[in-house]
GUGUSE-615391 format. One line per 4 residues: number of its first residue (from 1); their letters; for each residue x, y, z of N, C-alpha, C. Coordinates in Angstrom, 2 decimals. Example, Ala and Ser with C-alpha at 12.3 -4.5 7.8 and 13.67 -1.06 7.14 Angstrom:
BEGIN
1> AS> 13.19/-5.69/7.80/12.30/-4.50/7.80/13.20/-3.30/7.80 ~ 12.85/-2.25/7.08/13.67/-1.06/7.14/12.90/0.03/7.87
This chain:
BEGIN
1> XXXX> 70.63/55.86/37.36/69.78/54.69/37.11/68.32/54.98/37.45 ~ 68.34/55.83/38.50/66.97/56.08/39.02/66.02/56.80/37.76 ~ 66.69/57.71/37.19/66.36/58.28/36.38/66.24/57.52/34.79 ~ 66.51/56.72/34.52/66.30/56.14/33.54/64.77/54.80/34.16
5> XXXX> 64.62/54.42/35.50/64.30/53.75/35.83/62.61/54.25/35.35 ~ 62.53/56.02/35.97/61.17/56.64/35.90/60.45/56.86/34.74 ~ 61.79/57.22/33.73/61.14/57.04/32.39/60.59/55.75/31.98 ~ 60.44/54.95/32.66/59.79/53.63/31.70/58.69/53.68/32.97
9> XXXX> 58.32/54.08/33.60/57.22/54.16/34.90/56.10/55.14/34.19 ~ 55.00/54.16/34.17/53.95/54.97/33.27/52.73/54.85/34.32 ~ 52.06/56.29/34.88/50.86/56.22/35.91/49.72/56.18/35.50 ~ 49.00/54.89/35.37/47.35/55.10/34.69/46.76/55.94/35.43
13> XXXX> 46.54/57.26/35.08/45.77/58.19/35.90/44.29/57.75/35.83 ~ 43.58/56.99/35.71/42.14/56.01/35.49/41.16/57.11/36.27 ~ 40.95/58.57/37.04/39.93/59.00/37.65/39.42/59.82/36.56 ~ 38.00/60.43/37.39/37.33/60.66/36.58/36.89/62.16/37.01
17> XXXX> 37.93/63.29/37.24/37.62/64.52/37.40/38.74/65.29/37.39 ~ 39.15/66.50/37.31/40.62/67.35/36.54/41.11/67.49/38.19 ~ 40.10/67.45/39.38/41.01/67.72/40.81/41.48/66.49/40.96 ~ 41.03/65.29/40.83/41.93/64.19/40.93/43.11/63.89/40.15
21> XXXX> 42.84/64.35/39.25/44.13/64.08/37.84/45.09/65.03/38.34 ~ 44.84/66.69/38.92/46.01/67.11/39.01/46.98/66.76/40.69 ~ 45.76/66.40/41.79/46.12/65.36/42.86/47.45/64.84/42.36 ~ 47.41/63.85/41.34/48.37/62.44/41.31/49.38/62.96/40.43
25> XXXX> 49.43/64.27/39.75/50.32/64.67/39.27/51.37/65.33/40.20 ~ 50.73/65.83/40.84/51.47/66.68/42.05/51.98/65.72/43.12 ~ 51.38/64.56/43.36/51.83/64.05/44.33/52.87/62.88/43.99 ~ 52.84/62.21/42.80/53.80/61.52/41.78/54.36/61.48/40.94
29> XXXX> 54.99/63.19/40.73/55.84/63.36/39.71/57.15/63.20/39.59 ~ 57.79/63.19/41.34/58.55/63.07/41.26/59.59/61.11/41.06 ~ 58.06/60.23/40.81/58.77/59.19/40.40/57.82/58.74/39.60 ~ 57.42/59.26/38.56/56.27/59.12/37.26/56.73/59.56/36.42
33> XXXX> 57.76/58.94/35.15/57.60/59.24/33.47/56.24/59.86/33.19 ~ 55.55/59.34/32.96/54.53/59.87/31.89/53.04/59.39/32.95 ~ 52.40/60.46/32.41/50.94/59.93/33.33/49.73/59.54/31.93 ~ 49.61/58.56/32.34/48.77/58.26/30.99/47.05/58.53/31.24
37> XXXX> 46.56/58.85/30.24/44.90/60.04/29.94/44.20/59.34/29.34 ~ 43.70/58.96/29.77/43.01/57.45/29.18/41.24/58.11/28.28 ~ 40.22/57.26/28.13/39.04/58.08/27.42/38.26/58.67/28.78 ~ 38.10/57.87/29.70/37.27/58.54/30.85/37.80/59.95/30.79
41> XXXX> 38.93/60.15/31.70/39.39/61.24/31.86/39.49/62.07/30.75 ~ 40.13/61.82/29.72/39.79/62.60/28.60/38.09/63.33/27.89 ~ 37.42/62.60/28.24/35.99/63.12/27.55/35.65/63.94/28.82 ~ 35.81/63.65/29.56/35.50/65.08/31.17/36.14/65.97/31.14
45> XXXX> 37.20/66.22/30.87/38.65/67.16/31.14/38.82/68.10/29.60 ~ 39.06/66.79/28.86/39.62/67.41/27.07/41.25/68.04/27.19 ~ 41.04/68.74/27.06/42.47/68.98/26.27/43.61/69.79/27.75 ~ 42.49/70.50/28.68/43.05/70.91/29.55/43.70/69.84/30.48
49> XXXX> 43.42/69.01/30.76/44.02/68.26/31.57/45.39/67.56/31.02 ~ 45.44/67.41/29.26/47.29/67.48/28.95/47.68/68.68/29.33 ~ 47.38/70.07/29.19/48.31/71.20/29.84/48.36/71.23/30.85 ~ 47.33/70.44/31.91/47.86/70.40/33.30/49.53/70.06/33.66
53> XXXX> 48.83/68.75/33.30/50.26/67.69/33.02/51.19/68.05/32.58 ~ 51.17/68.52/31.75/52.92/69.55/31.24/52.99/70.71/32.06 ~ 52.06/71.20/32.51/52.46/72.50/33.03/53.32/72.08/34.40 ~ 52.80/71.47/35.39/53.21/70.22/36.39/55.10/69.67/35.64
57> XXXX> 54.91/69.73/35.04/56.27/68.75/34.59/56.28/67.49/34.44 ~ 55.34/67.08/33.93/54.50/65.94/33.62/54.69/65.51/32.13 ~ 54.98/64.42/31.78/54.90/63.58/30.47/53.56/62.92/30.02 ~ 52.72/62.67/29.13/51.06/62.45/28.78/51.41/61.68/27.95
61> XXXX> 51.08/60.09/28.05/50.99/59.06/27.44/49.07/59.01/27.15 ~ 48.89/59.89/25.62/47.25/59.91/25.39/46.84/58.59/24.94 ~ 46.20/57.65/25.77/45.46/56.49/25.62/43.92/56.60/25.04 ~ 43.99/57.15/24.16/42.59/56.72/23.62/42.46/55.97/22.29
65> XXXX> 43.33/55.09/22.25/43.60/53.50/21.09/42.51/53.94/19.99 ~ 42.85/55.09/19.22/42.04/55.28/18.20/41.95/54.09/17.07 ~ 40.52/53.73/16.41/40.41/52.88/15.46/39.30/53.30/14.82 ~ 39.54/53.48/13.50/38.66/53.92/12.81/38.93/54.04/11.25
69> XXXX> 38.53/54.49/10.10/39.01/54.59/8.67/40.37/55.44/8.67 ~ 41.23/55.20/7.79/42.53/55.47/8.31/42.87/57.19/7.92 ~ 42.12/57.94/7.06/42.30/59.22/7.78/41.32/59.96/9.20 ~ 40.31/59.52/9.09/40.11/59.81/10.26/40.80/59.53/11.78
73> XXXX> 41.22/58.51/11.58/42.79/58.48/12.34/43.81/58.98/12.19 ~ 44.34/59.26/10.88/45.32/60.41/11.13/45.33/61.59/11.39 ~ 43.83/62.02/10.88/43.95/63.44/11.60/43.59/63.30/12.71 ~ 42.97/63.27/13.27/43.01/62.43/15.29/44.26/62.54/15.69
77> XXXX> 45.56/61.55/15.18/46.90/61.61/15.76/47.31/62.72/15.59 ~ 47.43/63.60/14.45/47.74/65.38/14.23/47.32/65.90/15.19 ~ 45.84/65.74/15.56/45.29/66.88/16.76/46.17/66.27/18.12 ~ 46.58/65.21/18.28/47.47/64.35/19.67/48.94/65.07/19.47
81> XXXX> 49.45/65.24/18.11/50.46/65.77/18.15/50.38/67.24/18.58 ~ 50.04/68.41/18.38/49.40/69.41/18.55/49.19/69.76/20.07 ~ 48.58/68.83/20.35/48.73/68.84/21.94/49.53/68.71/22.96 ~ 50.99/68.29/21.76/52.29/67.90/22.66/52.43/67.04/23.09
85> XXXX> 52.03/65.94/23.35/51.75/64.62/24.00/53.15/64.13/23.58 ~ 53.59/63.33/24.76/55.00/62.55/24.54/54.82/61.05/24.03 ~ 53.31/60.34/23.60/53.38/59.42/23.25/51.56/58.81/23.61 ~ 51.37/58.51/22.07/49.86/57.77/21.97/49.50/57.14/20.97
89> XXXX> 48.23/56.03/21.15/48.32/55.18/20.57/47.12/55.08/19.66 ~ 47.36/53.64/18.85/46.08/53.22/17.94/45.99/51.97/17.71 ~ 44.68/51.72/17.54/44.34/49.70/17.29/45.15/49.29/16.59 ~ 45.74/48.51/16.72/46.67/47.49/15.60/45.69/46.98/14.41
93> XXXX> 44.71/46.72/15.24/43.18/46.17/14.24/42.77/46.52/13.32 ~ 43.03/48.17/13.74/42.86/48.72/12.52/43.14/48.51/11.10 ~ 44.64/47.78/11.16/44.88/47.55/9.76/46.05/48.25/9.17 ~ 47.05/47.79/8.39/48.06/48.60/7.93/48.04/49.84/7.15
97> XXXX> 46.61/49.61/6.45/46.46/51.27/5.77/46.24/52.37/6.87 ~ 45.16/52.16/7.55/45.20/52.70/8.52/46.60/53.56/9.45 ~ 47.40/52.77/9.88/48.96/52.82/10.56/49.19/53.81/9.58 ~ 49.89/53.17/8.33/50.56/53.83/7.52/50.20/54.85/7.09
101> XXXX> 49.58/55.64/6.99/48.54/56.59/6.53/48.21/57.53/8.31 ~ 48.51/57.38/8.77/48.53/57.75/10.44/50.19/58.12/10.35 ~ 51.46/57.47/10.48/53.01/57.73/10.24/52.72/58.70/9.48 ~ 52.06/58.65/8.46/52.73/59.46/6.59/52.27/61.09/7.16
105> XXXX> 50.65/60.96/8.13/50.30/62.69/8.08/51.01/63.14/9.57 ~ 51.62/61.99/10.67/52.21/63.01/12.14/53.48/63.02/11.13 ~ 54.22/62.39/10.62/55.59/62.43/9.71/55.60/64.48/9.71 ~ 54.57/64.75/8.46/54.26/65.46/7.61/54.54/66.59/8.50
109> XXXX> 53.55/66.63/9.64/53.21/67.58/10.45/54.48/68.12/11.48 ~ 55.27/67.13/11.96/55.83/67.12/12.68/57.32/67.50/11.63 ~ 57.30/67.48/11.02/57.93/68.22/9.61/58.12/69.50/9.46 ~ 56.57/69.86/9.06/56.79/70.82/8.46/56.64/71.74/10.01
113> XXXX> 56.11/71.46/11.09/55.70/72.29/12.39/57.60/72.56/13.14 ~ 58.71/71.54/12.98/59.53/71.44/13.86/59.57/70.93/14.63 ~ 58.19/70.48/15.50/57.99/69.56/16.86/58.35/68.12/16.84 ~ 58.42/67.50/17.82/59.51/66.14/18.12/57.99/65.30/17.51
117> XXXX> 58.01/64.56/17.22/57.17/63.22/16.87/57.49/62.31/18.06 ~ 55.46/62.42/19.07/55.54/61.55/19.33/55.69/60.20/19.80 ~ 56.22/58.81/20.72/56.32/57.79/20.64/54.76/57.37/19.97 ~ 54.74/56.56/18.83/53.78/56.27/18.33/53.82/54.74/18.59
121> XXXX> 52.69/54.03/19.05/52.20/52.87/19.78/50.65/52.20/18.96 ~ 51.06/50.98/19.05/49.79/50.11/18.63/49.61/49.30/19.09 ~ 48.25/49.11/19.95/47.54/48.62/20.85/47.26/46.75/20.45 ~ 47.94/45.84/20.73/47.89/44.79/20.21/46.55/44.14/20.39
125> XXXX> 46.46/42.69/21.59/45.23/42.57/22.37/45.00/43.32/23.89 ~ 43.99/43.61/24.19/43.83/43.85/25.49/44.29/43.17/26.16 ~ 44.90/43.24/27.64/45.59/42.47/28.75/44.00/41.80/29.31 ~ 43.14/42.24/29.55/41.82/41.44/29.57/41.49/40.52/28.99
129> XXXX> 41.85/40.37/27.33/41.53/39.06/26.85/41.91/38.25/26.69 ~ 41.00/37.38/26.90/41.89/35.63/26.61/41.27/34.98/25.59 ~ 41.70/33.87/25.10/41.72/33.25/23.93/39.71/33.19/23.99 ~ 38.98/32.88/24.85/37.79/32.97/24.67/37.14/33.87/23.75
133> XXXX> 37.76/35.24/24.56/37.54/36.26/24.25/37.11/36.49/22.72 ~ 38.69/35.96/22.33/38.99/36.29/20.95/37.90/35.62/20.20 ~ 38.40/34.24/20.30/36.91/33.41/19.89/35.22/34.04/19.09 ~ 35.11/34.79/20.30/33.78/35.28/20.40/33.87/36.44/19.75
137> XXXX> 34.57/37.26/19.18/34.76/37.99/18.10/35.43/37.63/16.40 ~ 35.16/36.14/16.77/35.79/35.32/15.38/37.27/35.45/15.00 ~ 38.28/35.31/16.01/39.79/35.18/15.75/39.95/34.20/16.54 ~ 39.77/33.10/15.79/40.31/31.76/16.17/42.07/31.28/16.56
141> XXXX> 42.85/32.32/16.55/44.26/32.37/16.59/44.00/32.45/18.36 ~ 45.65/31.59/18.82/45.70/32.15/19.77/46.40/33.60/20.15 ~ 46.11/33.93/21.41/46.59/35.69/21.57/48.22/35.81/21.43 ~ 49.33/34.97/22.02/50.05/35.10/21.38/50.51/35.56/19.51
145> XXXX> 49.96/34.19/19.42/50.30/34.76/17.60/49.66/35.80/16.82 ~ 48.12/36.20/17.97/47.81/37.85/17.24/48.39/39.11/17.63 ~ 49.20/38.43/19.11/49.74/39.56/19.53/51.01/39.90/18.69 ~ 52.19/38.67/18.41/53.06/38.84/17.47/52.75/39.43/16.09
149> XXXX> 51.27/38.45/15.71/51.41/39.51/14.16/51.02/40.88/14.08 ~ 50.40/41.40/14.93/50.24/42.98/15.26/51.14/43.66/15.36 ~ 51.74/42.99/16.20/53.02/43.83/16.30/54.00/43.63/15.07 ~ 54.27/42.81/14.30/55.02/43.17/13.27/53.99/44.21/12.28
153> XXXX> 52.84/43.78/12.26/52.28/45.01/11.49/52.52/45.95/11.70 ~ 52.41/46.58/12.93/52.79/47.95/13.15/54.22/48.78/13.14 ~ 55.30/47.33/13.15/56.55/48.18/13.05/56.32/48.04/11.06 ~ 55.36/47.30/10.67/55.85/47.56/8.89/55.55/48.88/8.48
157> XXXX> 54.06/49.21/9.25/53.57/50.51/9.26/54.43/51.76/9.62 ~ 55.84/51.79/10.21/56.22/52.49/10.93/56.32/52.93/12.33 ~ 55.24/52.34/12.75/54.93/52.63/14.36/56.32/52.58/15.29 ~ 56.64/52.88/16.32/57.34/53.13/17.27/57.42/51.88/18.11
161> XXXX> 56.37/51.10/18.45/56.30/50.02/19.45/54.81/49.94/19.29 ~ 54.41/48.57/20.67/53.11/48.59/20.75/52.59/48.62/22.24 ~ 51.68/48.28/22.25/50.95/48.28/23.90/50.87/46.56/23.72 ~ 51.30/45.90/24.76/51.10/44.48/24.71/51.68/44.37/26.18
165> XXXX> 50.84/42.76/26.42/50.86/41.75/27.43/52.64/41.67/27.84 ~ 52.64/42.04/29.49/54.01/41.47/29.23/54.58/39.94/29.29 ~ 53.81/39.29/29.08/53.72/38.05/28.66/54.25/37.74/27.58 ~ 53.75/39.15/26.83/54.36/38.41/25.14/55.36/39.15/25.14
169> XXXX> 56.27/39.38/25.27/57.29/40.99/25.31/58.04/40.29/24.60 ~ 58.39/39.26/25.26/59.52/38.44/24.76/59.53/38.12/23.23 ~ 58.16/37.76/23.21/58.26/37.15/22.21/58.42/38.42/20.92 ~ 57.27/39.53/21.13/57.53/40.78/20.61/58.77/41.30/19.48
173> XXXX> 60.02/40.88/21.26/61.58/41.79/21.11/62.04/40.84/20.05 ~ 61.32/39.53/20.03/62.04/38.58/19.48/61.83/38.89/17.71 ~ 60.62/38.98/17.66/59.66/39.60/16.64/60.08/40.68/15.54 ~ 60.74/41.84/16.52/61.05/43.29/15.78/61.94/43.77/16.36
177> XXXX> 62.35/42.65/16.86/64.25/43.28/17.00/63.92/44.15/18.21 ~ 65.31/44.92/18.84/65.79/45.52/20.02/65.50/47.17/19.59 ~ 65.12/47.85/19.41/64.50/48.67/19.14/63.33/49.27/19.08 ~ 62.53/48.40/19.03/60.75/48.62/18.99/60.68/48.36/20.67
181> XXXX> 59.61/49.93/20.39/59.12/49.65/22.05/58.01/48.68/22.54 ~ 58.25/48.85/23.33/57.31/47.39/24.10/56.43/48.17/25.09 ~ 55.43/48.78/25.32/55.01/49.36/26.46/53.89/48.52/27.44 ~ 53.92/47.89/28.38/53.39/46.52/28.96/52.45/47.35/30.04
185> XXXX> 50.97/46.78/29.80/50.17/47.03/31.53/50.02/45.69/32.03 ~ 49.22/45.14/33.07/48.86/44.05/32.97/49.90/43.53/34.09 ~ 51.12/45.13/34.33/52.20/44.70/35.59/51.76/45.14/36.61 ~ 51.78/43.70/37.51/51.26/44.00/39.70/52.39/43.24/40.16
189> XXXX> 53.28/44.50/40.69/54.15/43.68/41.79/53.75/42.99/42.58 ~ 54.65/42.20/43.88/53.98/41.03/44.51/52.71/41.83/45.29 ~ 52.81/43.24/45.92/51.88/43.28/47.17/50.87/43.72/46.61 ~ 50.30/43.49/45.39/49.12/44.50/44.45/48.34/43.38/44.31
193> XXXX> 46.66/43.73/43.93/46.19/42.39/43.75/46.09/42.54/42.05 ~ 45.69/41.63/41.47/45.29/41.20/40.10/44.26/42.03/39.52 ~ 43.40/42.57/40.37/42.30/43.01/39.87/41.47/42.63/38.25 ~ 41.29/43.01/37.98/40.61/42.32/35.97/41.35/41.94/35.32
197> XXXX> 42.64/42.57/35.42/44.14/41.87/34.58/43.82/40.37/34.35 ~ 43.99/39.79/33.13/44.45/38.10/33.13/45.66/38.02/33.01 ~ 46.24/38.36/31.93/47.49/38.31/31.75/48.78/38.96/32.28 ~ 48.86/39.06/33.79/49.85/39.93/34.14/51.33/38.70/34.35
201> XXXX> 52.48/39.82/35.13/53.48/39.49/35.84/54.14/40.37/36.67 ~ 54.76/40.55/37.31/56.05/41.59/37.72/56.54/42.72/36.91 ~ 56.91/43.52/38.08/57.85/44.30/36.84/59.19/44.24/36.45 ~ 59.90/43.29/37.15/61.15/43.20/37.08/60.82/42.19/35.83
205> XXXX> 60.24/40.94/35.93/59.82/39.96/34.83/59.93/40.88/33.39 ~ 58.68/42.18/33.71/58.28/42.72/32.66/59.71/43.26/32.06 ~ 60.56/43.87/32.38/61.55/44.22/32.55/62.67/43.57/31.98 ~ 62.80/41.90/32.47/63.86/41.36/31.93/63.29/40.69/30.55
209> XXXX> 61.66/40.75/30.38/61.40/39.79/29.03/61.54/41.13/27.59 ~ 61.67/42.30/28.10/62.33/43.37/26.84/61.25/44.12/26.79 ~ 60.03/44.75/28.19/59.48/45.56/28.44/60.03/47.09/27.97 ~ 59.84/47.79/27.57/60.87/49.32/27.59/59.76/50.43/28.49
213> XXXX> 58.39/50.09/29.11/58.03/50.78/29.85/56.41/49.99/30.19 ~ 56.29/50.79/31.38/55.17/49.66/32.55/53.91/50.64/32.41 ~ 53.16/50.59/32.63/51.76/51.28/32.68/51.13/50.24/34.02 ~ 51.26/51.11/35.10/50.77/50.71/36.12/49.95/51.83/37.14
217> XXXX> 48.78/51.52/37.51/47.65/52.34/37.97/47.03/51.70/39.20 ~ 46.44/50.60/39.80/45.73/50.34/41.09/47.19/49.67/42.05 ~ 48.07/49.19/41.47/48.97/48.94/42.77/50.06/50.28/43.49 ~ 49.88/51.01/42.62/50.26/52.45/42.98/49.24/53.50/43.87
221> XXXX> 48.12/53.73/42.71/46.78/54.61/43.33/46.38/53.88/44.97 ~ 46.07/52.68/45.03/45.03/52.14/45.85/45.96/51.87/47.09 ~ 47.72/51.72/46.91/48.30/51.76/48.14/48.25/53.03/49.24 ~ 48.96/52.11/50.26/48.10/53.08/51.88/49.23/54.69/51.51
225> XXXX> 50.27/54.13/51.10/51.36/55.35/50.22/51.64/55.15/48.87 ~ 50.84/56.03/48.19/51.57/55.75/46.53/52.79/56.14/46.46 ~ 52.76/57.19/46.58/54.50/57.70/46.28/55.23/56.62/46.64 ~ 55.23/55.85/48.30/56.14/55.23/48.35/55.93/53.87/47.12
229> XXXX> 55.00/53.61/46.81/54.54/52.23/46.38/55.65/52.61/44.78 ~ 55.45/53.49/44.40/55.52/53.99/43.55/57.32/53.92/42.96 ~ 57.74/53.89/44.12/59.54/54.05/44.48/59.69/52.65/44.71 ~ 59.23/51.83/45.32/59.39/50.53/45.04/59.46/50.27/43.87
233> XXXX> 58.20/50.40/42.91/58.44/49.57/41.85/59.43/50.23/41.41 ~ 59.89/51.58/41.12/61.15/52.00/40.49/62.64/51.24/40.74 ~ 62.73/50.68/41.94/63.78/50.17/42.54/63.62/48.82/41.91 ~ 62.90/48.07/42.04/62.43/46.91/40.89/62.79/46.70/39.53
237> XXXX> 62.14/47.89/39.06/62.84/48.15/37.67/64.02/48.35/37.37 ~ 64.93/48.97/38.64/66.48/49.48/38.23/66.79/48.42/38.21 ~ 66.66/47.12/39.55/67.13/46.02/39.25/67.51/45.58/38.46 ~ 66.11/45.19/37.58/66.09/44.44/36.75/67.32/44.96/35.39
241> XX> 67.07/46.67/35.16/67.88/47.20/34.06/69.30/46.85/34.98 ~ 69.76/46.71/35.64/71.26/46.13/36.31/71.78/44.72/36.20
């Protein structure tokens, strides 16, 4: 159980230099799925800091929510595939040509190369925004129902799952069926504070509303023991999968 527990345990590695990144690899691998490489770290580091991470025995969830004209996004995801990455994402915003046209060239590649494809993810709303938010970029919908229709966009596109609120998970699983991943930040167990998050909960919550993995970074990093902090939430999570 433990072991199924870690795979859905995702470490926002959020610093901003390759001795810190390989720090938290070394010191939380042994209860860290995937360490996720967000743009900070990525534009300092580049490409060496995913071979850290694998070399370590490390899984690389590449967070840099590409959005842009839809081949220039797919070849972007080719160069992510290439790099081995066990799973990364792109704006939902982008648009279904976009998506689809992103599936059609890692498909291709991952084809004709032999290599595994992948978890491919689309970034719904930010866990930061709230309906204001939206507002002020002219989407008068509330975040629920943009978070749902994103996410069906992206499983029409093919995508794998998305990055969303675990707030909406539920509604999500409800959305695209038991199969599409759900990958949730925005989770602070009880002893973590909130920090910028609006939309958070638990991880057991996250967990029982059809979460399939947590992306969690300051209630881990900023405790007096991560590792241990770190084994808590795992024990949380088994719960909940029990």
């Amino acid at each position: 159980m433990k072991q199924d527990a870690k795979q859905r345990l995702i470490f926002a590695m959020d610093v901003d230099d390759f001795a810190a990144a390989e720090k938290w690899v070394s010191e939380l691998h042994e209860n860290v799925g995937l360490f996720k490489i967000g743009k900070q770290l990525f534009t300092k580091c580049g490409p060496q800091v995913v071979q850290m991470v694998h070399e370590r025995g490390g899984g690389v969830f590449l967070d840099l929510k590409y959005h842009d004209i839809p081949n220039t996004v797919a070849k972007a995801a080719v160069e992510a595939c290439k790099l081995g990455v066990e799973m990364f994402n792109v704006h939902a915003l982008g648009g279904l040509e976009m998506m689809q046209k992103t599936v059609e060239e890692v498909d291709a590649w991952c084809a004709e190369t032999g290599n595994k494809r992948p978890v491919m993810l689309a970034v719904t709303i930010l866990t930061s925004s709230t309906e204001e938010t939206l507002r002020g970029v002219g989407i008068d919908r509330p975040v629920e129902e943009m978070v749902t229709r994103l996410a069906k966009l992206a499983k029409e596109a093919g995508f794998d799952g998305v990055v969303a609120s675990p707030r909406e998970a539920q509604m999500v699983r409800e959305a695209c069926g038991p199969d599409f991943q759900i990958v949730t930040p925005g989770v602070r167990p009880g002893f973590a504070a909130l920090d910028d998050q609006k939309r958070v909960t638990t991880p057991a919550d996250a967990v029982a509303a059809g979460a399939t993995a947590l992306v969690i970074g300051r209630p881990i990093s900023a405790a007096a023991n991560p590792l241990d902090a770190a084994g808590k939430i795992l024990e949380e999570i088994e719960v909940a999968l029990s």
